[in-house]
C-alpha positions in Angstrom: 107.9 91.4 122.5 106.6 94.0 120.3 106.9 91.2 117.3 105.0 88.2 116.9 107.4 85.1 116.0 106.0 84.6 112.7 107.1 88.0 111.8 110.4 87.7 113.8 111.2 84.4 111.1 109.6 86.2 108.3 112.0 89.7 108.6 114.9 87.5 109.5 114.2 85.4 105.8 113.5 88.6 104.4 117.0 90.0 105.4 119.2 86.7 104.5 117.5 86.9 100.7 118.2 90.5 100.5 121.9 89.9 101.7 122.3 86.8 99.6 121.6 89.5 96.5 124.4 92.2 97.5 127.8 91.0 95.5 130.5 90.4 97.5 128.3 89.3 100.5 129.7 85.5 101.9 127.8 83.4 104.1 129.6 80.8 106.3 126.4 77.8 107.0 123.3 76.9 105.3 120.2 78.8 105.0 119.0 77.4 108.5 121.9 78.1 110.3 121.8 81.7 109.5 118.0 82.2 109.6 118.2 80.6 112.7 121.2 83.3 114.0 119.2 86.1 113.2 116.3 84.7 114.7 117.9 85.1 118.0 119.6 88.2 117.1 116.3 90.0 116.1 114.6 88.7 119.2 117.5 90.0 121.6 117.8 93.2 120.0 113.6 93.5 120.7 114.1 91.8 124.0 115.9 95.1 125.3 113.8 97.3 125.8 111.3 94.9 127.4 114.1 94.0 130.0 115.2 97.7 130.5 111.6 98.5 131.2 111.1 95.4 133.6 113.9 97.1 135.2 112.6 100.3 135.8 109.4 98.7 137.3 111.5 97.4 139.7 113.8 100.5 140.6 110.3 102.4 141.1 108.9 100.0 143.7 111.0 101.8 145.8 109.0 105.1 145.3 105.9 102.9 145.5 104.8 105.2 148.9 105.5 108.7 147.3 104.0 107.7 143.7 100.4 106.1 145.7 100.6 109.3 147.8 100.1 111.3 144.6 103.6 113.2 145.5 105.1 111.9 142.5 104.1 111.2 139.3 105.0 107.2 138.4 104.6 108.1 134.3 107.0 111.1 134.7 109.2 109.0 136.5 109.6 105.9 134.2 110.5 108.3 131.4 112.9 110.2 133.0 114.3 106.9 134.2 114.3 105.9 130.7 115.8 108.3 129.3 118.6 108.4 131.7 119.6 104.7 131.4 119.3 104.9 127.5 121.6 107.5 127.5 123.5 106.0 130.5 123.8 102.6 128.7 123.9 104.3 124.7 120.9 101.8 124.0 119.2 102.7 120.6 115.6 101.8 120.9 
């Protein structure tokens, strides 16, 4: 994950203080219960494109011959990859 944890808690504190300031904002649990909610929020939305790229390692295995052989290039192909499921899947990254 491109965030440490520390930093992951810090921006998800950060957040519920600058919400708790905006009138008409209501929370529904304590100060744990939603730190801890966007916690895991933060971490899954950062989690994506770890898992989409993990994914793509994968799907190229099967050009593993062709990319060794030099015929194709395995950069050029994990970013058109990318790109393609991105816009397949409407992921914002």
């Amino acid at each position: 994950m491109k965030l440490s944890p520390a930093k992951v808690e810090e921006l998800a504190e950060n957040l519920l203080d600058v919400l708790a300031e905006i009138e008409g904002v209501l929370f529904q649990g304590n100060d744990t219960q939603l730190k801890q909610a966007m916690n895991e929020i933060i971490t899954n939305e950062l989690m994506v494109e770890e898992l989409l790229d993990a994914e793509i390692h994968q799907m190229l295995q099967q050009h593993k011959y062709e990319i060794t052989m030099g015929r194709l290039s395995y950069d050029d192909l994990f970013r058109k990859t990318k790109n393609r499921l991105v816009s397949q899947r409407k992921l914002v990254l």
